[in-house]
C-alpha positions as CSV (number, residue, x, y, z in Angstrom):
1,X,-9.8,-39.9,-4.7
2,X,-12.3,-39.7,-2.1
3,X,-14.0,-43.1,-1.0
4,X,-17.2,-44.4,-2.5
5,X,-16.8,-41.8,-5.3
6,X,-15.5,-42.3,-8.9
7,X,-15.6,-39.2,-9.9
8,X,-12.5,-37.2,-8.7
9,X,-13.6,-33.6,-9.3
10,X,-16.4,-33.9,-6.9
11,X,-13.6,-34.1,-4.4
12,X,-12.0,-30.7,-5.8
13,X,-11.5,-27.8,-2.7
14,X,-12.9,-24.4,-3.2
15,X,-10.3,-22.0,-4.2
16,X,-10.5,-18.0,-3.5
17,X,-10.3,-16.0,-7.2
18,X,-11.3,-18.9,-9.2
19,X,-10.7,-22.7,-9.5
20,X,-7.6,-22.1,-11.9
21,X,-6.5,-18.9,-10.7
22,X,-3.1,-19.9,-9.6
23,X,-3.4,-18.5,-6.1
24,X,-1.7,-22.1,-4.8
25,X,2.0,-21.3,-5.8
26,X,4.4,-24.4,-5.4
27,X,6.9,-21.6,-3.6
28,X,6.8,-18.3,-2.0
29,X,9.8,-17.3,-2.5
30,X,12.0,-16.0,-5.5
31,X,12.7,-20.1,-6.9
32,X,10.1,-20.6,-9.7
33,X,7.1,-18.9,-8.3
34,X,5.1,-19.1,-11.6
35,X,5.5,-22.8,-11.6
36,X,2.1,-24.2,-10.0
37,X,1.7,-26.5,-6.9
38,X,1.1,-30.2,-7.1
39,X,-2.7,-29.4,-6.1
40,X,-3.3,-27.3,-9.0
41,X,-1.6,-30.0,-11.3
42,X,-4.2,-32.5,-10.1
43,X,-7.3,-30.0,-10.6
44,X,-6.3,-29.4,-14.2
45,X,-5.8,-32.7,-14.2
46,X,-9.6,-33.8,-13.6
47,X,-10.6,-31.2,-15.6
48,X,-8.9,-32.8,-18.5
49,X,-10.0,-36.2,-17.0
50,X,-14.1,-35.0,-17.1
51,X,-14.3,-32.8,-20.1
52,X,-11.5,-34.5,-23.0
53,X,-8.5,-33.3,-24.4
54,X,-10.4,-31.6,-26.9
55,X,-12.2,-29.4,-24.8
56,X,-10.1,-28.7,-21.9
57,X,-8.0,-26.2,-23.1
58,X,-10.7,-23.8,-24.0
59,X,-13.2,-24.4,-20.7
60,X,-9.2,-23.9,-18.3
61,X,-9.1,-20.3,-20.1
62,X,-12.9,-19.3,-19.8
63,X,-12.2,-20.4,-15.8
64,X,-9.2,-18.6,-15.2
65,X,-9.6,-15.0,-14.3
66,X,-9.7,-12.0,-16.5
67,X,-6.5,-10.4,-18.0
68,X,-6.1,-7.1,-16.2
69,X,-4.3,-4.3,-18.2
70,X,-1.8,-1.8,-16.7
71,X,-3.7,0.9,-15.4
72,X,-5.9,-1.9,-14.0
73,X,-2.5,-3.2,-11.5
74,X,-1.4,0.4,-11.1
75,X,-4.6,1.7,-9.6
76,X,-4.8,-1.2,-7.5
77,X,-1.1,-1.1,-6.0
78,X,-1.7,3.2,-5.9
79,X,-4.9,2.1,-3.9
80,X,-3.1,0.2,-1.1
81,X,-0.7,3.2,-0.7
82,X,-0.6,6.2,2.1
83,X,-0.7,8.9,-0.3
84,X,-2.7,11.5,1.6
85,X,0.0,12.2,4.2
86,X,2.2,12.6,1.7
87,X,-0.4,15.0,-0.3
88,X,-0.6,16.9,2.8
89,X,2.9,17.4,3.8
90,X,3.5,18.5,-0.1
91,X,1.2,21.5,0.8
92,X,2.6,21.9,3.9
93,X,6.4,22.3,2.1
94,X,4.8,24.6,-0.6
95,X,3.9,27.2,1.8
96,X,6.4,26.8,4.5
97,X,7.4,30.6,4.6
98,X,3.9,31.3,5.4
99,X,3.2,28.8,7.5
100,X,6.2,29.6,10.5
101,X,7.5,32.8,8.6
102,X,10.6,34.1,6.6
103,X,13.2,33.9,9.2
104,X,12.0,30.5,11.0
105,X,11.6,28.9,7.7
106,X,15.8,29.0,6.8
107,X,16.3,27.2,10.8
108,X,13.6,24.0,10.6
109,X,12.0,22.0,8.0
110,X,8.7,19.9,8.0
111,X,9.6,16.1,8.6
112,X,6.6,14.3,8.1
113,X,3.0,13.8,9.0
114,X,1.8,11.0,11.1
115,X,-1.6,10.2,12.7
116,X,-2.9,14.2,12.5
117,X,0.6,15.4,13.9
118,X,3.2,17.6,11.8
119,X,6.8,16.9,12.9
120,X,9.1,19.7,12.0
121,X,12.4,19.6,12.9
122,X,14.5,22.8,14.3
123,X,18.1,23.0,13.8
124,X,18.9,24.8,17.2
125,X,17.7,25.0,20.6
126,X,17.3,29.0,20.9
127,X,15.2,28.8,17.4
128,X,13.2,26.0,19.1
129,X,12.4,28.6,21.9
130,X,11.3,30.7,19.1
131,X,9.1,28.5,17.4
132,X,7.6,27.3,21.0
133,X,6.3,31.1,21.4
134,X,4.5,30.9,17.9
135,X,3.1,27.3,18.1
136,X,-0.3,28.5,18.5
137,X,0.4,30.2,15.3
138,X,1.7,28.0,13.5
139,X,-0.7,25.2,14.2
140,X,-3.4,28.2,13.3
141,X,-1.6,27.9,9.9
142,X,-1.5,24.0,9.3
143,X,-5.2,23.9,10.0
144,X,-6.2,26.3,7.6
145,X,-3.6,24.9,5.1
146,X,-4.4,21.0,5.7
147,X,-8.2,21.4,5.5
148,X,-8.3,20.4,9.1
149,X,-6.3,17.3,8.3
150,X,-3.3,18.0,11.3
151,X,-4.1,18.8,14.0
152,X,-1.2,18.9,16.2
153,X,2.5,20.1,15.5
154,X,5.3,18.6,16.6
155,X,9.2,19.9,17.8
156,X,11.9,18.0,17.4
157,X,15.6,18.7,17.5
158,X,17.8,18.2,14.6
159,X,19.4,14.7,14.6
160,X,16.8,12.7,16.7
161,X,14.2,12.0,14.3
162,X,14.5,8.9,12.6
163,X,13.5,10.7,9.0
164,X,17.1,12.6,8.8
């Protein structure tokens, strides 16, 4: 309790999400994370303190946060992902002939995109000489394909990436 002060949940600390939101887990780990810390204990315990047994319950589940459903968590975990580069590189795979022709097509793949650069990886040196003479080409293509979105294309022998 703070000094001079009866009242313990004047001394209560302001708590991101809510004052009963359970953001102050007793662990971090995997041992009995829904199990809360000793703080939260002692702020449900002043609330119980100031407003009665009674009412306590009821005014704890009007302060806690609202229920989100499903699609609520799955739109927010979706939201935190990359999905563009990998929106980008499916339209780059779905027109790969086009993109460095019939014949190079069967000797590299696409790899991935990273930071406005397409890695594609060829599967022998003389077809990498090949692809070399039609970059200009070829990055012509992943423009026009990407909307603009890569901008450079990288070669890379087979077995040094890190994708294989």
């Amino acid at each position: 309790m703070a000094q001079g002060s009866d009242k313990p949940f004047l001394r209560r600390r302001k708590v991101q999400g809510g004052w009963l939101a359970r953001n102050d887990r007793r662990s971090k780990g995997w041992s009995r994370p829904w199990l809360p810390s000793r703080r939260e204990y002692e702020r449900e315990d002043v609330l119980v303190e100031f407003l009665g047994e009674e009412r306590a319950s009821s005014v704890m589940a009007s302060l806690r946060p609202p229920f989100q459903d499903a699609g609520q968590l799955a739109n927010s975990i979706f939201g935190k992902l990359d999905l563009k580069s990998n929106t980008i590189l499916d339209e780059i795979v779905k027109n790969w002939t086009y993109i460095v022709g019939p014949d190079n097509a069967k000797e590299c793949r696409p790899l991935g995109v990273e930071k406005e650069a397409l890695s594609i990886e060829v599967f022998s040196s003389s077809w990498m000489f090949a692809l070399n003479c039609n970059k200009p080409l070829i990055m012509r293509r992943v423009f026009e394909i990407t909307s603009g979105a890569v901008k450079r294309v990288c070669l890379v022998p087979q077995g040094t990436s890190k994708k294989n």
